[in-house]
Structure formats: structure tokens, C-alpha cells
C-alpha positions as CSV (number, residue, x, y, z in Angstrom):
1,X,0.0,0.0,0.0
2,X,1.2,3.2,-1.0
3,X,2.0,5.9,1.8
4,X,-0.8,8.1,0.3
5,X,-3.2,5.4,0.5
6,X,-2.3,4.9,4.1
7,X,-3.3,8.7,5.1
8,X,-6.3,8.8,3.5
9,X,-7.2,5.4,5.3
10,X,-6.4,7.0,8.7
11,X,-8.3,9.8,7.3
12,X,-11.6,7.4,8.0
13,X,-10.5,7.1,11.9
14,X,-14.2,5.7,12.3
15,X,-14.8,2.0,11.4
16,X,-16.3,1.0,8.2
17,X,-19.8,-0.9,8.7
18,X,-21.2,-3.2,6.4
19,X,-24.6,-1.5,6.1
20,X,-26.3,-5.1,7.0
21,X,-24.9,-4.9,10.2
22,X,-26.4,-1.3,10.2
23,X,-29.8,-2.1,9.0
24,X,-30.2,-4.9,11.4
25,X,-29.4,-3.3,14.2
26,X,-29.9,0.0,13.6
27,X,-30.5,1.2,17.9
28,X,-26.8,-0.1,18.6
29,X,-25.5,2.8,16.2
30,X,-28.0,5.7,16.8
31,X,-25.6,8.6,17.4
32,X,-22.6,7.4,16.3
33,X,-20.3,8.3,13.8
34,X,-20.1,5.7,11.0
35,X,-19.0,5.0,7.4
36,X,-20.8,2.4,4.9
37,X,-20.0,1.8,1.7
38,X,-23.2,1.2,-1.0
39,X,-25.1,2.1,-4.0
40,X,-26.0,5.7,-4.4
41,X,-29.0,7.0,-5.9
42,X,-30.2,10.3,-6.8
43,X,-33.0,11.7,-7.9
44,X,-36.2,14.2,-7.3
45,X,-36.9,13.6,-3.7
46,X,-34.3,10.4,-3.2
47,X,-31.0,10.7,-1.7
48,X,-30.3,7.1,-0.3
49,X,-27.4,4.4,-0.2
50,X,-28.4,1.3,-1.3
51,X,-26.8,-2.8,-0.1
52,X,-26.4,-3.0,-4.1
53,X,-27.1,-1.3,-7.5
54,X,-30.1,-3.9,-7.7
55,X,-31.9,-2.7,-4.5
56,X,-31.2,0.7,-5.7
57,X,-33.1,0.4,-9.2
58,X,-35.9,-1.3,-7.8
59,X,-35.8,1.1,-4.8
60,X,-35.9,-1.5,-2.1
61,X,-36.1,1.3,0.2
62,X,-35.8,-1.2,3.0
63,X,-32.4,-2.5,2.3
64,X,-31.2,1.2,2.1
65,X,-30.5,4.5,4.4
66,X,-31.5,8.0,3.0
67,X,-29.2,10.2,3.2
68,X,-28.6,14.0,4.6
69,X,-25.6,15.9,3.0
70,X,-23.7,19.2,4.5
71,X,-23.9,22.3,2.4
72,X,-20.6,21.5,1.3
73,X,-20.6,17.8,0.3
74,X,-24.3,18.9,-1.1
75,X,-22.6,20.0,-3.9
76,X,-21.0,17.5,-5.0
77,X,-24.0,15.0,-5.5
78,X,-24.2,14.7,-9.1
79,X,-21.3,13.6,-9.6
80,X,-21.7,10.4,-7.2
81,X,-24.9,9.4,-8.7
82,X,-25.4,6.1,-9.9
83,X,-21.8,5.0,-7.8
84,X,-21.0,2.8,-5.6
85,X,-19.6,5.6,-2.5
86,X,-18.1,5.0,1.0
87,X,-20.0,7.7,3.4
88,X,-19.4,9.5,6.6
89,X,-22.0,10.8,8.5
90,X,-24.1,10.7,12.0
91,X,-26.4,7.6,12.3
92,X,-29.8,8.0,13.4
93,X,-31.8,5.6,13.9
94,X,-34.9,7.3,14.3
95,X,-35.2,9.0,11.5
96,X,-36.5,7.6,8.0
97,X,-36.3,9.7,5.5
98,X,-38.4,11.2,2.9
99,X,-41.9,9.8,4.0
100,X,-40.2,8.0,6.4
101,X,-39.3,5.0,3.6
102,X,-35.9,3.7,4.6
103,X,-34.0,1.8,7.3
104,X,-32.7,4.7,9.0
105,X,-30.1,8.2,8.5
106,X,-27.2,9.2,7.9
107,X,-27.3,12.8,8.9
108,X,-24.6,15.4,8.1
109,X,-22.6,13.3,5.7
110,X,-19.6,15.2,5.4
111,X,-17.2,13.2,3.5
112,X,-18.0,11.0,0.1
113,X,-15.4,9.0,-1.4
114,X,-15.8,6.7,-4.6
115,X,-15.6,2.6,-3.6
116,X,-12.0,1.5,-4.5
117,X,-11.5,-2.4,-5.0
């Protein structure tokens, strides 16, 4: 691994979750600070992370967590669309989304990154 790979791995101080673990047991991460990796869709009224590019286009809403941006990283949306993204944000775990439709929040999402395999 590179030594710029290595800072902007320490960069993401807070664990990565898989966002099953996240779904299932969404009360043992309210509040916290957490980064997931998934499926990003945009459009009118939908701003969610997805399990999989599948659950996204037939907007499983269950298997995904909308998503709340901060003015900054708000900008950037377009160009994540239809990505796979690694996320960091606030959990919340009461809170739904638009017409309360998904598994849970990610509030203030302050840093995207593209998935790198």
C-alpha cells in the first residue's frame, strides 16, 4: 500500500460498517459516527445508499438509508450518482427519510469517497 493510501485510510478514523450490520441493528449505532459503503441514488426527492445497485433500481427502500448531505458535500451529488460511494456521516436511527421509507439516516454526511477495490 502506498503511503498516500495509508493517510487517507487514517483519514476514515471511524470504522467501516457493512450497512447489513447497520440495518439490522440500527439502535446499537444511533448517534454514532459511521462510514458504509453502498449504491448511491439520486434523484427528485431520493437521496439514499443502497446494499447493491439492484436494490437501488428497484428502490428497495428497506435495504437502504436515505441520506442528509452538508452544504458542502451537497454539492457534489451529481457527480456520485449512480456509484458505488463509501459515506461518513451521523447515524440515526430514528429518522426515515423522505416519507419515512428507509432503514434509517445518515445525517450530516460530510465526506464521500468513490468505492475503491
Amino acid at each position: 500500500m502506498e503511503e498516500d493510501d495509508r493517510l487517507r485510510e487514517a483519514e476514515w478514523a471511524a470504522p467501516e460498517l457493512s450497512m447489513i450490520a447497520l440495518i439490522a441493528n440500527p439502535k446499537s449505532f444511533h448517534g454514532m459516527e459511521v462510514v458504509v459503503t453502498g449504491f448511491f441514488r439520486l434523484a427528485p426527492e431520493h437521496q439514499a445508499i443502497y446494499i447493491s445497485r439492484e436494490h437501488a433500481e428497484h428502490a428497495l427502500s428497506a435495504n437502504g438509508l436515505w441520506l442528509e448531505f452538508s452544504k458542502e458535500t451537497s454539492k457534489q451529488l451529481p457527480h456520485w450518482m449512480g456509484r458505488y460511494i463509501r459515506v461518513r456521516g451521523t447515524f440515526n436511527a430514528r429518522s426515515f427519510g423522505h416519507l419515512s421509507g428507509w432503514a434509517g439516516t445518515i445525517e450530516n454526511v460530510t465526506e464521500i469517497q468513490p468505492h475503491v477495490y
